[in-house]
Biopython code that builds the backbone (N, CA, C, O; Angstrom):
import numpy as np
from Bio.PDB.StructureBuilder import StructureBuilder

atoms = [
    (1, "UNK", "N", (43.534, -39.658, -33.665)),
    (1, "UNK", "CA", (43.436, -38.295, -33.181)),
    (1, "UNK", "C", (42.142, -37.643, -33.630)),
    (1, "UNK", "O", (41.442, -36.894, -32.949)),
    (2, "UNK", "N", (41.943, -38.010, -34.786)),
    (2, "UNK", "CA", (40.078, -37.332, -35.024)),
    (2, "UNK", "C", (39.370, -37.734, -34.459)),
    (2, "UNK", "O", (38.464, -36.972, -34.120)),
    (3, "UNK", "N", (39.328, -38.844, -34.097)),
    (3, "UNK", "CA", (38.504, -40.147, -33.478)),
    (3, "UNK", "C", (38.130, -38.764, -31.873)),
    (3, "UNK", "O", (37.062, -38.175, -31.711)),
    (4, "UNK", "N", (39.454, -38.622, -30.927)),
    (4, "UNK", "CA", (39.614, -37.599, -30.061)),
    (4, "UNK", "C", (39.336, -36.215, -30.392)),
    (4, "UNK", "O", (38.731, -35.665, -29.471)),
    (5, "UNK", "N", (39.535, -35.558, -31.253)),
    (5, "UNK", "CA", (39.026, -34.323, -31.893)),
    (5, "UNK", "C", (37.392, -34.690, -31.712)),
    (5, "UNK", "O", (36.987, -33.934, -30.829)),
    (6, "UNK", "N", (36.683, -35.236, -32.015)),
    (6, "UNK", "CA", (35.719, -35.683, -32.565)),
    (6, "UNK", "C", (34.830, -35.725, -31.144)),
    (6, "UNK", "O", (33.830, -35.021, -30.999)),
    (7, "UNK", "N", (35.287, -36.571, -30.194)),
    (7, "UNK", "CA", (34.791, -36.948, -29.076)),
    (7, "UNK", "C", (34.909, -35.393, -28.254)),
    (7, "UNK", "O", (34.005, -35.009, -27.512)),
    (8, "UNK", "N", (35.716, -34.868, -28.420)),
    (8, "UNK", "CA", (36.203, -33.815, -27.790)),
    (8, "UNK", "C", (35.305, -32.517, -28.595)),
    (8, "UNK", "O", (35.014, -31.709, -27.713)),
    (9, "UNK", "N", (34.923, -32.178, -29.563)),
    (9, "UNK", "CA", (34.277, -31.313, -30.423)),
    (9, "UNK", "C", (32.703, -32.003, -29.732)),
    (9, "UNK", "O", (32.045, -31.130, -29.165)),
    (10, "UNK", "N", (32.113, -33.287, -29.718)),
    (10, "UNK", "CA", (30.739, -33.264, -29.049)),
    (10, "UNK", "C", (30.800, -33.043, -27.413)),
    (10, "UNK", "O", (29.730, -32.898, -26.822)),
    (11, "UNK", "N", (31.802, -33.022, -26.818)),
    (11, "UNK", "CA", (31.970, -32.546, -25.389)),
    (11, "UNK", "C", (31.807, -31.094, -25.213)),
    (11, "UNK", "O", (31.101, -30.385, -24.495)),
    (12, "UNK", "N", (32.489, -30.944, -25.900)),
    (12, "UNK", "CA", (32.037, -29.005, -26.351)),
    (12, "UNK", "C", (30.392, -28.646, -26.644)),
    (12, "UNK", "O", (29.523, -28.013, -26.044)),
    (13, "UNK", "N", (30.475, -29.437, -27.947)),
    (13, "UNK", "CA", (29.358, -28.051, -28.840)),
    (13, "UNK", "C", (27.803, -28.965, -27.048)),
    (13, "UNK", "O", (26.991, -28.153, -26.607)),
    (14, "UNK", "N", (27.772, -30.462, -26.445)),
    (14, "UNK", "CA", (27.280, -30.104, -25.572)),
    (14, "UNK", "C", (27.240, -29.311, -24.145)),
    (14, "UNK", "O", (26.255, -29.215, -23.412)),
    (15, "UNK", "N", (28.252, -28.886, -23.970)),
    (15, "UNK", "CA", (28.724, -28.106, -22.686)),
    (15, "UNK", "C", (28.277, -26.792, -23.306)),
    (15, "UNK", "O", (27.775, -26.102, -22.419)),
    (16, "UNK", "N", (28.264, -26.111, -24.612)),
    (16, "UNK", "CA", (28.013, -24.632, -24.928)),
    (16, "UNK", "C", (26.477, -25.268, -24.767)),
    (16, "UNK", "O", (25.704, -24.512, -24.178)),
    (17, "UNK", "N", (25.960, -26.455, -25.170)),
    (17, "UNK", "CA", (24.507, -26.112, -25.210)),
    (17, "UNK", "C", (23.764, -25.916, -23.763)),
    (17, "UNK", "O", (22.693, -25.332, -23.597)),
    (18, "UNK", "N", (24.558, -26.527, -22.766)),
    (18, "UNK", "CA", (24.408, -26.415, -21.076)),
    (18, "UNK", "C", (24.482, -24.869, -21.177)),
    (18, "UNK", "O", (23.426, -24.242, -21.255)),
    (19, "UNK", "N", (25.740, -24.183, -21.182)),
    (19, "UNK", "CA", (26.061, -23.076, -20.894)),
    (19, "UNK", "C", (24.775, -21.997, -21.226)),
    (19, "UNK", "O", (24.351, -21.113, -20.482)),
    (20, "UNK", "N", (24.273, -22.383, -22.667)),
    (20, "UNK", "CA", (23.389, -21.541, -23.137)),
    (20, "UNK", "C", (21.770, -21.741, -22.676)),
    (20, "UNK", "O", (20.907, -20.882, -22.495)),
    (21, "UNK", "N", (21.705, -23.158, -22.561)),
    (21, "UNK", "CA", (20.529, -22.852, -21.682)),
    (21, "UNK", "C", (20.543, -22.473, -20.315)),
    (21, "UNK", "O", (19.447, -22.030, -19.973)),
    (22, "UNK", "N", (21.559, -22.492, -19.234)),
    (22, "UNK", "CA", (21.861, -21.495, -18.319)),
    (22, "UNK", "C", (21.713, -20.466, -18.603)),
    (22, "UNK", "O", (20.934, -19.938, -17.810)),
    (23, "UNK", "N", (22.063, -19.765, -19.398)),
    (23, "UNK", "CA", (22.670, -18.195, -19.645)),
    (23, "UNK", "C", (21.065, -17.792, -20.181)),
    (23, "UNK", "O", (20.767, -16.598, -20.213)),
    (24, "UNK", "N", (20.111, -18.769, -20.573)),
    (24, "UNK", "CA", (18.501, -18.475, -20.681)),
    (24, "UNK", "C", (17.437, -17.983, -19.610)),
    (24, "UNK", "O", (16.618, -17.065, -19.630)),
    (25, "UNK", "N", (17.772, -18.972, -18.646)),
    (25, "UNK", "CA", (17.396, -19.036, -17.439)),
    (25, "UNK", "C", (17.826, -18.435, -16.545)),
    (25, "UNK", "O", (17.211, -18.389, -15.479)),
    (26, "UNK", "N", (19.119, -17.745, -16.746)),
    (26, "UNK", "CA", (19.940, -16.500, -15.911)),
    (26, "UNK", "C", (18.750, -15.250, -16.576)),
    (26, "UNK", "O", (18.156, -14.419, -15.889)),
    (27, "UNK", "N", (18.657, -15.395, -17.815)),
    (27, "UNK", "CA", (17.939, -13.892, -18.092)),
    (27, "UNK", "C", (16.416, -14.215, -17.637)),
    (27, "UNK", "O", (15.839, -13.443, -16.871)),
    (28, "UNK", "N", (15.800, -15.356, -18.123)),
    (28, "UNK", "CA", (14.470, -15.274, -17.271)),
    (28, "UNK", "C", (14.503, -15.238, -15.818)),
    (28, "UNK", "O", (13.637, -14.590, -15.231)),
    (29, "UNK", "N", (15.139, -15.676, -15.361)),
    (29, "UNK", "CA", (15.632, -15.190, -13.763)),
    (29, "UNK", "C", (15.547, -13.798, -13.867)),
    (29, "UNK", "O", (14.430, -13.360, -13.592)),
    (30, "UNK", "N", (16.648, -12.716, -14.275)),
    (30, "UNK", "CA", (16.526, -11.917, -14.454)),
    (30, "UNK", "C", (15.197, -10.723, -14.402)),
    (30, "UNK", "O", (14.814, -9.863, -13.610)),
    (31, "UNK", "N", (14.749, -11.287, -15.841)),
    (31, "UNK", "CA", (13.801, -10.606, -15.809)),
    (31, "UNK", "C", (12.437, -10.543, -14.902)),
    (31, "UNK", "O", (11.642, -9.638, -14.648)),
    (32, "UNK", "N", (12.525, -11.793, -14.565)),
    (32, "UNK", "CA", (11.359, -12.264, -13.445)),
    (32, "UNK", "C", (11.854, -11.166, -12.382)),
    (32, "UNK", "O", (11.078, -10.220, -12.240)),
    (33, "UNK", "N", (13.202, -11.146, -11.499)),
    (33, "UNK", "CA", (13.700, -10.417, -10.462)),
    (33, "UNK", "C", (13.258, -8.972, -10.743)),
    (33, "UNK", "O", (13.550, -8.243, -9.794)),
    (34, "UNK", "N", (12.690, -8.381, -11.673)),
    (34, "UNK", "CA", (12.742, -7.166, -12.661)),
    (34, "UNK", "C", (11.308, -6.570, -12.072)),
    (34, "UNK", "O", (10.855, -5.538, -11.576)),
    (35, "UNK", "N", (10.931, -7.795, -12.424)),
    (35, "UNK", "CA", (9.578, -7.338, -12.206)),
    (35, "UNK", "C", (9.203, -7.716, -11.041)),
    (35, "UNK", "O", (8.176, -7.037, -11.068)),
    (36, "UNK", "N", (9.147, -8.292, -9.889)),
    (36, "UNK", "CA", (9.666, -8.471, -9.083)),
    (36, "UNK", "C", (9.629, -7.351, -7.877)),
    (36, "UNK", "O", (8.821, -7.162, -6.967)),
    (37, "UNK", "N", (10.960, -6.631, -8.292)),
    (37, "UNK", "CA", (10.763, -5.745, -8.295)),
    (37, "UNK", "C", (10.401, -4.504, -8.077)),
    (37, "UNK", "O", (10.829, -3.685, -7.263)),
    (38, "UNK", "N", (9.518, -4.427, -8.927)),
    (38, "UNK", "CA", (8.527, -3.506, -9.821)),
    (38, "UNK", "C", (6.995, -3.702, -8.971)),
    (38, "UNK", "O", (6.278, -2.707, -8.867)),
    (39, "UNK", "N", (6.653, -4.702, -8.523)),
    (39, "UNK", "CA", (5.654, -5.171, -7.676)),
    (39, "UNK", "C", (5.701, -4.756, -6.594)),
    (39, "UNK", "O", (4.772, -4.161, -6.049)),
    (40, "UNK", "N", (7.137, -5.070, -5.931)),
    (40, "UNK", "CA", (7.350, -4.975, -5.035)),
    (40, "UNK", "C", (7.614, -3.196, -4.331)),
    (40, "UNK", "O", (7.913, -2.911, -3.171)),
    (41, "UNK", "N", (7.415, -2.396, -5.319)),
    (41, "UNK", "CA", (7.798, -1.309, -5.540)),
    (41, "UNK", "C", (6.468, -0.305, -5.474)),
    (41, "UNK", "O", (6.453, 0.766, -4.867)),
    (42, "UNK", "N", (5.422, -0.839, -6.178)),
    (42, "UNK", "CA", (4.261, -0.536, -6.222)),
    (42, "UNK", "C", (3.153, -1.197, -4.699)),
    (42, "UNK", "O", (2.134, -0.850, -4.102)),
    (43, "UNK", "N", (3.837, -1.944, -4.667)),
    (43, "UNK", "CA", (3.122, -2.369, -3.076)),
    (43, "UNK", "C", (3.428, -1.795, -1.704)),
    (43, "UNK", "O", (2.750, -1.711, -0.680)),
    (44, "UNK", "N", (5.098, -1.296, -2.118)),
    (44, "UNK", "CA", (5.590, -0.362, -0.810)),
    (44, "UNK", "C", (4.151, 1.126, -1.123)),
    (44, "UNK", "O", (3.157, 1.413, -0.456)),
    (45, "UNK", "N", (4.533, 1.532, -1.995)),
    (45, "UNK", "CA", (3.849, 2.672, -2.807)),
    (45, "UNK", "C", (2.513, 2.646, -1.953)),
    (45, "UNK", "O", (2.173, 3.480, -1.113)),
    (46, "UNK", "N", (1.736, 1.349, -2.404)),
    (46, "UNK", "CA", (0.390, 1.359, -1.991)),
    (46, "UNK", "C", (0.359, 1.581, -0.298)),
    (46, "UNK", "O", (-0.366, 2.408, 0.255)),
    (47, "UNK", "N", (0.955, 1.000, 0.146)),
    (47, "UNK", "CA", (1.379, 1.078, 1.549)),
    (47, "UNK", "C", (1.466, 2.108, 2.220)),
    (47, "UNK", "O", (0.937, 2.444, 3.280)),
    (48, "UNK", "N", (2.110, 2.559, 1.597)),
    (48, "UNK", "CA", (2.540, 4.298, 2.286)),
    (48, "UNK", "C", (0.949, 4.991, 1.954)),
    (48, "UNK", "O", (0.067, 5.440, 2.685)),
    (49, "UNK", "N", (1.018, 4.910, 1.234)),
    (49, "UNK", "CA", (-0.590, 5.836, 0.631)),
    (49, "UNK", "C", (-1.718, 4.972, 1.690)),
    (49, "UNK", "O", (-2.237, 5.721, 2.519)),
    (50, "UNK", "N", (-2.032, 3.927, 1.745)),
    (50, "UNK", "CA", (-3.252, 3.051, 2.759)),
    (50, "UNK", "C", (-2.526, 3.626, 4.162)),
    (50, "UNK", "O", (-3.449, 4.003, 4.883)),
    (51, "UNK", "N", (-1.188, 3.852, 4.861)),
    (51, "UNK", "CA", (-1.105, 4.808, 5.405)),
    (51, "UNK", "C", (-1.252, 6.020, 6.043)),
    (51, "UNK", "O", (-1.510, 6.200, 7.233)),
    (52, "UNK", "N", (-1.026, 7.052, 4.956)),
    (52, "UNK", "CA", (-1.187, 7.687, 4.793)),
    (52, "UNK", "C", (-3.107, 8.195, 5.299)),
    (52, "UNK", "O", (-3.619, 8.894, 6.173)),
    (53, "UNK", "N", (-3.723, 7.142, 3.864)),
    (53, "UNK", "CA", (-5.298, 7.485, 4.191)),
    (53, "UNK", "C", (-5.990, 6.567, 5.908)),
    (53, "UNK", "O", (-7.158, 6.617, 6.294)),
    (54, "UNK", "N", (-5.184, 6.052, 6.396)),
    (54, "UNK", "CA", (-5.682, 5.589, 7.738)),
    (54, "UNK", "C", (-5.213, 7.084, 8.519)),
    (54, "UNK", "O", (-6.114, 7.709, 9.078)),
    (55, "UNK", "N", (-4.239, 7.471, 8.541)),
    (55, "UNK", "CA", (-4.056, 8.719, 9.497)),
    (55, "UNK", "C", (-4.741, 9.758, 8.999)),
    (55, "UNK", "O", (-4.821, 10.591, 9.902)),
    (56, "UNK", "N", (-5.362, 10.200, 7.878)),
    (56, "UNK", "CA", (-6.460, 11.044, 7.751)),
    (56, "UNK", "C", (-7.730, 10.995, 8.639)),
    (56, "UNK", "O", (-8.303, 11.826, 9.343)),
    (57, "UNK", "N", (-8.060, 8.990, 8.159)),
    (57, "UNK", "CA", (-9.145, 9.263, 8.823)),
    (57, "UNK", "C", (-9.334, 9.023, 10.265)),
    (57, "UNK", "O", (-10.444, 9.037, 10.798)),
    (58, "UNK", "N", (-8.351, 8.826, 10.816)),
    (58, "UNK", "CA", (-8.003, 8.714, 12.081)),
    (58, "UNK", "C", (-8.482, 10.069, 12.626)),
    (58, "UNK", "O", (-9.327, 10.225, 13.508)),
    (59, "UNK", "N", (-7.698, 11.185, 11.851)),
    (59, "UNK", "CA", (-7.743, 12.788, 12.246)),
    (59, "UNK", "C", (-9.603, 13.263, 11.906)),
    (59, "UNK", "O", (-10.196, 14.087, 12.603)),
    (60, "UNK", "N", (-10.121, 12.669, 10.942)),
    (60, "UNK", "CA", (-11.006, 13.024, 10.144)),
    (60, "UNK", "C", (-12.265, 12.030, 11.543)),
    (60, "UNK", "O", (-13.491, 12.121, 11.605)),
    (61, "UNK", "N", (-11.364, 11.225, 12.404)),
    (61, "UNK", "CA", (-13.077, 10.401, 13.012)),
    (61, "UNK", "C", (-12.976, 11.567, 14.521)),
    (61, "UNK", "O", (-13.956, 11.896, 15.189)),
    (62, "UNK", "N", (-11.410, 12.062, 14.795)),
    (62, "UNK", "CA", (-11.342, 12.680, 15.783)),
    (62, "UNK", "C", (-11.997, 14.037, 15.512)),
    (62, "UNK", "O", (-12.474, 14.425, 16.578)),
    (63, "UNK", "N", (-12.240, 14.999, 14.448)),
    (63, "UNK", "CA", (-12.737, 15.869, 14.263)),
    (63, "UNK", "C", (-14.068, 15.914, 14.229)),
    (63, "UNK", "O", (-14.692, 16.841, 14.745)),
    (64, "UNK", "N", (-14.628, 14.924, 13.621)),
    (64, "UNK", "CA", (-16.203, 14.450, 13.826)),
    (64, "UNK", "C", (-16.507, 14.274, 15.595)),
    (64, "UNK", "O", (-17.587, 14.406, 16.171)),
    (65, "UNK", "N", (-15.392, 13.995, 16.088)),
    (65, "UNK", "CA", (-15.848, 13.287, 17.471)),
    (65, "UNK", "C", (-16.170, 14.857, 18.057)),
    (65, "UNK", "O", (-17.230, 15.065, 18.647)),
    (66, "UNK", "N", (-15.455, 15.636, 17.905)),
    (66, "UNK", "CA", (-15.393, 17.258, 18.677)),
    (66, "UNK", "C", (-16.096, 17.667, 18.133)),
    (66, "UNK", "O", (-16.675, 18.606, 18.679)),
    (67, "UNK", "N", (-16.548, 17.293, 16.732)),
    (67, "UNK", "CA", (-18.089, 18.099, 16.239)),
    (67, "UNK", "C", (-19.160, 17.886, 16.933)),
    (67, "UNK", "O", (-19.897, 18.754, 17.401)),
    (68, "UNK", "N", (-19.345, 16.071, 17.068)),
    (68, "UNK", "CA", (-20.380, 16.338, 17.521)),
    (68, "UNK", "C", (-20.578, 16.638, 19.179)),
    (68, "UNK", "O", (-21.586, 17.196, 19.612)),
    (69, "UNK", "N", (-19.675, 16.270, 19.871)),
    (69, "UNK", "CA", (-19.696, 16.966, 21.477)),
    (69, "UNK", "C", (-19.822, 18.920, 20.984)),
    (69, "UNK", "O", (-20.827, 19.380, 21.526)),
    (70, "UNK", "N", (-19.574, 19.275, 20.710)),
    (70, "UNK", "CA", (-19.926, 20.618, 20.285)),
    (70, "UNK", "C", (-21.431, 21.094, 20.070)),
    (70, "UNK", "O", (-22.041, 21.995, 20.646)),
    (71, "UNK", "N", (-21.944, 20.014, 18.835)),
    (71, "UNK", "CA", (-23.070, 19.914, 18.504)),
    (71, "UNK", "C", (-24.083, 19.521, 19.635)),
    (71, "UNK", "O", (-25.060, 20.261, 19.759)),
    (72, "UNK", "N", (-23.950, 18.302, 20.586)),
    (72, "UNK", "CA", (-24.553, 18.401, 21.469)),
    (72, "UNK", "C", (-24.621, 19.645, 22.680)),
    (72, "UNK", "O", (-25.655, 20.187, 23.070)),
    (73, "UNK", "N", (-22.828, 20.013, 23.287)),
    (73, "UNK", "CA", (-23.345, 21.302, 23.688)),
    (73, "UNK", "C", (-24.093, 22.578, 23.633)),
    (73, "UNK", "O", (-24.487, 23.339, 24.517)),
    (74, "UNK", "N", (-24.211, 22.601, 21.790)),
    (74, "UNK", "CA", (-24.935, 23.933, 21.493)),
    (74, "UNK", "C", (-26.693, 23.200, 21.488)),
    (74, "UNK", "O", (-27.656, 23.906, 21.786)),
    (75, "UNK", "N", (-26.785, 22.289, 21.250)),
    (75, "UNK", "CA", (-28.037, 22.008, 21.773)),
    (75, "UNK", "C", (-28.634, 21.952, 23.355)),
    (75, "UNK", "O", (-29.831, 21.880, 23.635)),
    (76, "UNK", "N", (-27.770, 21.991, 24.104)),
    (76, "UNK", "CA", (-28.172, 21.594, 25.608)),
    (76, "UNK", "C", (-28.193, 23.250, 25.938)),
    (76, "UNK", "O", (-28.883, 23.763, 26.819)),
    (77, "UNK", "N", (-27.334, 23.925, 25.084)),
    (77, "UNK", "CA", (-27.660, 25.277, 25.413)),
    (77, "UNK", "C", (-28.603, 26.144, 24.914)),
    (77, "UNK", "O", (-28.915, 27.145, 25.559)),
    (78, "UNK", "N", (-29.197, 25.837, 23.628)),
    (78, "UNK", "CA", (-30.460, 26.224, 23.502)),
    (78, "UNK", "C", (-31.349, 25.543, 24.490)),
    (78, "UNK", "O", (-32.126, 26.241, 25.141)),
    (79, "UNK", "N", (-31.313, 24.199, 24.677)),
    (79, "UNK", "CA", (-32.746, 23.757, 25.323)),
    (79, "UNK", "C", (-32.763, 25.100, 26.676)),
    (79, "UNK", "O", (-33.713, 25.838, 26.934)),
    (80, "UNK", "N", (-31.847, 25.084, 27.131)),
    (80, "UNK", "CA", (-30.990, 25.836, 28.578)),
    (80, "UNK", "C", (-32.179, 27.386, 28.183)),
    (80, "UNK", "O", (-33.174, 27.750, 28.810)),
    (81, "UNK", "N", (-31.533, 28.003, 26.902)),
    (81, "UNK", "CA", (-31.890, 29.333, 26.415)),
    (81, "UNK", "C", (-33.569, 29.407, 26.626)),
    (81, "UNK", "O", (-34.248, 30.255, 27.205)),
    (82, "UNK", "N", (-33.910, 28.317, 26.004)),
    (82, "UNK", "CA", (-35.734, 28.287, 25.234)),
    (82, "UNK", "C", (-35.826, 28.205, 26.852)),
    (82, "UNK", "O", (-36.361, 29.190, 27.361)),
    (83, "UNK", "N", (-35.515, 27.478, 27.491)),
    (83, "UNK", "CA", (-36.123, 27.188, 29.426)),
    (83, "UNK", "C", (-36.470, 28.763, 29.645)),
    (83, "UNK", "O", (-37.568, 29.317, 29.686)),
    (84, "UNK", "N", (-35.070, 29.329, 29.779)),
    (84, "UNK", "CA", (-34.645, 30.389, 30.727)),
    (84, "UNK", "C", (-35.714, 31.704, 30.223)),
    (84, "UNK", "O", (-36.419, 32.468, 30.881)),
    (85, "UNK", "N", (-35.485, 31.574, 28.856)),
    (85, "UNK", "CA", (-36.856, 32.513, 28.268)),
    (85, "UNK", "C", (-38.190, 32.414, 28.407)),
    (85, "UNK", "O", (-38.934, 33.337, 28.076)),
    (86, "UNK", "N", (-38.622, 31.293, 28.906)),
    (86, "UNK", "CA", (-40.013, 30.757, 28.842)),
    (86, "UNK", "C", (-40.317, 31.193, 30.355)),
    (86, "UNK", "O", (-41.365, 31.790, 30.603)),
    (87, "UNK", "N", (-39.213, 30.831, 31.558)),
    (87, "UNK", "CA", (-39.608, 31.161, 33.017)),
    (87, "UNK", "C", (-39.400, 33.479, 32.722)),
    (87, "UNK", "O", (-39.959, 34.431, 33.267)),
    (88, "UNK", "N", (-38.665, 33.402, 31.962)),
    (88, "UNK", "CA", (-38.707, 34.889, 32.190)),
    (88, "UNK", "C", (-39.672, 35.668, 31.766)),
    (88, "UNK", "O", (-40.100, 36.664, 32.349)),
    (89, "UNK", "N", (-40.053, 35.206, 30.686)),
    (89, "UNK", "CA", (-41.797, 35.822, 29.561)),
    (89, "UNK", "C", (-42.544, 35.333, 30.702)),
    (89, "UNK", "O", (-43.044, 36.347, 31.188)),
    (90, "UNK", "N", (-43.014, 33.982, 31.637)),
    (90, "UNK", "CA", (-43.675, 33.721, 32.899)),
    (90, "UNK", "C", (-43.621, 34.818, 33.708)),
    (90, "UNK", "O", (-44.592, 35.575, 33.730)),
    (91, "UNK", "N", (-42.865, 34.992, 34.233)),
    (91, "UNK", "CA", (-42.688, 36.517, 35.376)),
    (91, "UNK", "C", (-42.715, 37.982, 34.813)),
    (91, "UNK", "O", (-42.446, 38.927, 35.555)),
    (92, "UNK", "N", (-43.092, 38.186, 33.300)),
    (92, "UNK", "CA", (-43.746, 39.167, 33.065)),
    (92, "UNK", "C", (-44.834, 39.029, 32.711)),
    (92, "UNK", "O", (-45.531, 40.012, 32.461)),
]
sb = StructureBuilder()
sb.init_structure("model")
sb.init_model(0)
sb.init_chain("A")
sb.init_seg("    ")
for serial, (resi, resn, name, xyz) in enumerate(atoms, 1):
    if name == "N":
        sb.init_residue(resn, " ", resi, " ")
    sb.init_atom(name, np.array(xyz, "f"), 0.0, 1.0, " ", f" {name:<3s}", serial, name[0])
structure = sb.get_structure()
């Protein structure tokens, strides 16, 4: 019966040593998933924000675009002005 005790006590203390290096690798699992994560968390983050700064400058290339059609109109209307003044100072 010790002989069985015996055989039966190294069936054990190796099955706790299985168990425990599982139960290692459950927590580095774990913690890996953790961070993980945490990455994964900061990359949504970045996302929204690279987002975010594309629809600025989306708004920011369309506002430039109406600047400068603006900018060219107020120039075509001086050239227009300097003309119209130059034929009118002519006829006086």
């Amino acid at each position: 019966m010790l002989i069985i005790q015996s055989q039966l006590l190294t069936e054990l203390s190796a099955m706790l040593t299985v168990l425990l290096s599982t139960t290692k690798m459950l927590t580095i699992q774990s913690q890996l998933l953790t961070e993980l994560s945490a990455a994964l968390t900061v990359l949504l983050s970045t996302t929204k924000m690279l987002t975010i700064q594309s629809q600025l400058l989306t708004e920011l290339s369309a506002a430039l675009t109406v600047l400068l059609s603006t900018t060219k109109m107020l120039t075509i209307q001086s050239q227009f002005t300097d003309n119209f003044s130059g034929l009118l100072l002519s006829f006086l």
